[in-house]
C-alpha positions in Angstrom: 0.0 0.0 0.0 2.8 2.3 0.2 3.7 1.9 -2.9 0.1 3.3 -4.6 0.8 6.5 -4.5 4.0 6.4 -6.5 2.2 3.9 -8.8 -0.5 6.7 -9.2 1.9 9.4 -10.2 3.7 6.9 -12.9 0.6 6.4 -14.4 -0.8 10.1 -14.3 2.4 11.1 -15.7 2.6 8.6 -18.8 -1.3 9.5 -19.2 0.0 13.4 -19.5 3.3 12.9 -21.9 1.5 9.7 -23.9 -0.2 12.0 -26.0 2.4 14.4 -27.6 2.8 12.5 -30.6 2.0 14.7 -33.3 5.0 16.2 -35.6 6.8 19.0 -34.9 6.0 21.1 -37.7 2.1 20.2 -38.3 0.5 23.1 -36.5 2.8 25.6 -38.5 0.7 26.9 -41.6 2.5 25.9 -45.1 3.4 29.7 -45.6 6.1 29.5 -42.6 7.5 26.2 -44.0 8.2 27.5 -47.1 9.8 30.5 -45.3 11.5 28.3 -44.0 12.6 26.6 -46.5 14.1 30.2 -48.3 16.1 30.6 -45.0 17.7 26.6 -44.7 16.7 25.0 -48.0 19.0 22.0 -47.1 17.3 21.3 -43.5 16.6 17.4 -43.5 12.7 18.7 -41.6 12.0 21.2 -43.2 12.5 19.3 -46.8 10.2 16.2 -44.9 7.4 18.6 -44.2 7.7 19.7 -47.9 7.4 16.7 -49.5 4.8 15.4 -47.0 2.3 18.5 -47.4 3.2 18.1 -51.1 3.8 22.2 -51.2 6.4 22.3 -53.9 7.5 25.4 -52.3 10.6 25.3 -54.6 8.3 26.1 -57.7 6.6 29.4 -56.5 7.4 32.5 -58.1 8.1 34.4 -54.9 10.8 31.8 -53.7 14.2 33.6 -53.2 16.7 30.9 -51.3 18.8 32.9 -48.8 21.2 30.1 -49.1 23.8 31.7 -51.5 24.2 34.8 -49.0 26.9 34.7 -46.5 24.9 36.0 -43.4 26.4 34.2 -41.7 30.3 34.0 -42.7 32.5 37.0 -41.3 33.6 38.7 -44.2 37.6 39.5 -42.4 38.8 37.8 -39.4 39.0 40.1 -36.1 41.8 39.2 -33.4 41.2 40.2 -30.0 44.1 40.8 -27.8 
């Protein structure tokens, strides 16, 4: 008998986390993947979600891919000293 209250709060916590099973990206609206998609166009999740939703975001005539920017490479090195 000591042990039902532990038993209870395994089972009321596997009843809570049981049900997170949907995918990561399925509440987002297809806009935002394909925003997405302009900023990362190699991301393995983002491509997934793509294909899955059937979007062909790739095809539409406002699609720029940020990819061949350097955002995010340092254009000269900077020593600190």
């Amino acid at each position: 008998m000591k042990y039902l209250p532990n038993l209870l709060v395994l089972i009321f916590c596997f009843g809570i986390f049981s049900p997170s099973f949907a995918g990561i990206y399925d509440d987002w609206p297809d806009d935002a993947i394909c925003t997405w998609l302009e900023q990362r166009p190699n991301h393995k999740g983002y491509l997934a979600e793509n294909n899955k939703r059937k979007l062909n975001c790739f095809n539409r005539e406002n699609f720029s891919s940020r990819n061949d920017f350097d955002f995010f490479k340092p254009k000269e090195q900077i020593y600190m000293y």
